[in-house]
N, C-alpha and C positions, 0 to 999 in steps of 0.2 A: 173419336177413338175407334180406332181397325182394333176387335176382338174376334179372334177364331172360335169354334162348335168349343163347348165345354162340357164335361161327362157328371157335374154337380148332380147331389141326389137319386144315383142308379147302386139298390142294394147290388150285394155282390152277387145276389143267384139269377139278377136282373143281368148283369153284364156280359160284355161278349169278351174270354179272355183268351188269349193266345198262350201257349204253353211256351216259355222262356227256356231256356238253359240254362242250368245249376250245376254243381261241380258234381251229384248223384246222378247229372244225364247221361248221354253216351256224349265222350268227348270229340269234338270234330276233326278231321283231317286233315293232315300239310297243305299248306298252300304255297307255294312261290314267293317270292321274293326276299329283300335284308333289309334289316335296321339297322341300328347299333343299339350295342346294350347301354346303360346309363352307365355314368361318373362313378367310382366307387365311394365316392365324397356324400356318404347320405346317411341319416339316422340309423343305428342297431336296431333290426327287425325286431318286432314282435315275436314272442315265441310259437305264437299263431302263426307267424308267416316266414318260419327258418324252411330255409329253400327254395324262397323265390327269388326270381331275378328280373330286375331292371331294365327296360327299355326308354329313351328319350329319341321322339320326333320333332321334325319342323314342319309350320303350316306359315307360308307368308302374310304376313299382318295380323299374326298373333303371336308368334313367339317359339316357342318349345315346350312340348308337351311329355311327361313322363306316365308309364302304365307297368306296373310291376304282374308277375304272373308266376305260375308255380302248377307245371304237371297239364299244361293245357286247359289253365283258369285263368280266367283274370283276378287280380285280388284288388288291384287300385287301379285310378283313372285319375291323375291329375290335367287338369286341363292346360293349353298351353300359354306362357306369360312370358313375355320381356324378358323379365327379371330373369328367369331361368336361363334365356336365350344368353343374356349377356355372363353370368355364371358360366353355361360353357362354353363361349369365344374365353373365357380366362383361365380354363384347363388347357393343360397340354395335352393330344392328343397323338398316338402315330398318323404318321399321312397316308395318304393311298385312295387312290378314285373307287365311288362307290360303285355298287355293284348294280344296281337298281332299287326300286322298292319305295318305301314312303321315307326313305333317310334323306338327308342332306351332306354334302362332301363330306366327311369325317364323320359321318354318321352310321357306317356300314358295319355287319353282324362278319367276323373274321371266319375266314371261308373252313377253318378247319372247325368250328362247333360243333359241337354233338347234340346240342339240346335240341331233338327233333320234337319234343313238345310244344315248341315257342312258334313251330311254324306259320301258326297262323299271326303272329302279331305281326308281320307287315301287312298281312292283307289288313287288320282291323285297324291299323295307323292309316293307312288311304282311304280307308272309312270316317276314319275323324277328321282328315284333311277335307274330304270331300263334303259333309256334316257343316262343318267351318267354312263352306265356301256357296251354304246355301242350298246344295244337295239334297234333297231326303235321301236319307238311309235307312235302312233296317239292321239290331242287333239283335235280334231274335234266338242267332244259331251261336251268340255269344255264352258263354257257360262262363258263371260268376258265384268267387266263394262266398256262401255262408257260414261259417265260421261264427260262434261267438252271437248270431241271431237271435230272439227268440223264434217261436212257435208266429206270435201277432207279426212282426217286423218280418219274418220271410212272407206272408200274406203282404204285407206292405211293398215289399221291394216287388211281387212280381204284380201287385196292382198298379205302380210307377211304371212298371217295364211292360204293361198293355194299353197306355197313353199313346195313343199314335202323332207321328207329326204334325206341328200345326193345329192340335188341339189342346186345351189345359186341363183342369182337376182344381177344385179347392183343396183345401188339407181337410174339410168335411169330407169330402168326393171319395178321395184317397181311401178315408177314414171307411169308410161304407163299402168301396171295392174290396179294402181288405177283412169286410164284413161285422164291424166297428163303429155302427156310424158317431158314435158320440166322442169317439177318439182321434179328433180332431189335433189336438194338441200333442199327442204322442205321431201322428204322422208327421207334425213339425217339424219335432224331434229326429224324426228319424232322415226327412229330407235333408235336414242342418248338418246330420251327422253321416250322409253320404259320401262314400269315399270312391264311387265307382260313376263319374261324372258321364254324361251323355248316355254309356250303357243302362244307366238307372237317370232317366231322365227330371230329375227332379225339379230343374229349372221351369216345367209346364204343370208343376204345383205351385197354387195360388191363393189370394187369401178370398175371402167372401166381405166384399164390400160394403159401404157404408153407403156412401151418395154415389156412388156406381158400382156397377154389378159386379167387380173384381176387382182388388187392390194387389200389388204387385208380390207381399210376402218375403219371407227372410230366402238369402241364398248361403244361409253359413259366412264361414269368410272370406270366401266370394266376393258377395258383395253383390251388388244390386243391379250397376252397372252394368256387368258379367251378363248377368240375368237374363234385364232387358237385350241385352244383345244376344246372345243366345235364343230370346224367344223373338225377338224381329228377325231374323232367319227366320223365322218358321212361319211369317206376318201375322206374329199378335204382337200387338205395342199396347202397354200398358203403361 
């Protein structure tokens, strides 16, 4: 079994953390390129999140991927799946060649937009395409709402988000980074209910082992599959 460095049992005044972006950071600046916004075909927003808007990318041999945002945040990250992909081959779209960027034909952001906010999400969709293709990346300069968090769970999400690639974290680990160590079971929780995939890497939280050192752990509803694939990319196979 190929397991990568794992950060189990380093209190949090122990650890080396890198300062993340959150929506109280200084928000980062336009980048280049288009997407296209998502389907209008999707759940009534949360009241937490009236005013964001939609994007859906393609990654080859994964599918299509959607990331909603609002004012130069990100606020979701679903990861890309079939299912979705074949969902939008069954919209009707306007035609027209894309412009560039991480979209795919009929995927492009309509040239008269105004939402200069948004600008960074093609650079961040050629991040998750590249991510998806084996790449390490860094989100670092990603700024993601908190919304609705507590005080423990933002400790949690930015001790997830100083997990570098290719390394993992028990939900003990987690627990302890975000200076908790006995809140094993609430880091669970809180990776299950992740809704900012890769940016919050949660898939390199793991479980602590029985008859070997690391057991694979829950991915939400994900799924496990997911998981493992997402952390062979990074060559840990569990």
């Amino acid at each position: 079994m190929g397991v990568t460095r794992q950060r189990d049992g380093v209190g949090a005044s122990d650890a080396p953390r890198r300062e993340k972006r959150t929506a109280a950071s200084e928000a980062p600046g336009p980048r280049n390129g288009t997407v296209a916004p998502a389907a209008s075909r999707r759940p009534a927003p949360r009241a937490a999140e009236t005013g964001t808007r939609p994007y859906r990318y393609g990654v080859p041999g994964w599918g299509v991927g959607e990331l909603t945002v609002r004012d130069g945040v990100l606020v979701a990250h679903a990861l890309p799946s079939p299912r979705r992909a074949a969902a939008r081959a069954a919209t009707s779209l306007p035609a027209g060649p894309p412009t560039g960027g991480a979209g795919t034909p009929g995927f492009t952001l309509p040239p008269d937009s105004s939402h200069e906010c948004d600008a960074f999400v093609p650079d961040l969709c050629r991040r998750f395409a590249a991510h998806l293709a084996g790449t390490p990346v860094s989100y670092d300069d990603v700024l993601v709402a908190e919304e609705g968090l507590t005080p423990f769970q933002r400790e949690l999400l930015a001790a997830a988000r100083s997990v570098p690639w290719g390394e993992i974290v028990t939900y003990g680990g987690l627990a302890a980074l975000a200076g908790r160590p006995r809140a094993a079971r609430a880091a669970g929780s809180f990776c299950a209910q992740s809704r900012l995939s890769l940016v919050v890497p949660c898939h390199r939280v793991v479980a602590a082992g029985k008859d070997e050192p690391f057991g694979i752990g829950g991915y939400g509803s994900s799924g496990l599959r997911l998981k493992r694939r997402l952390l062979a990319l990074e060559g840990t196979v569990l």
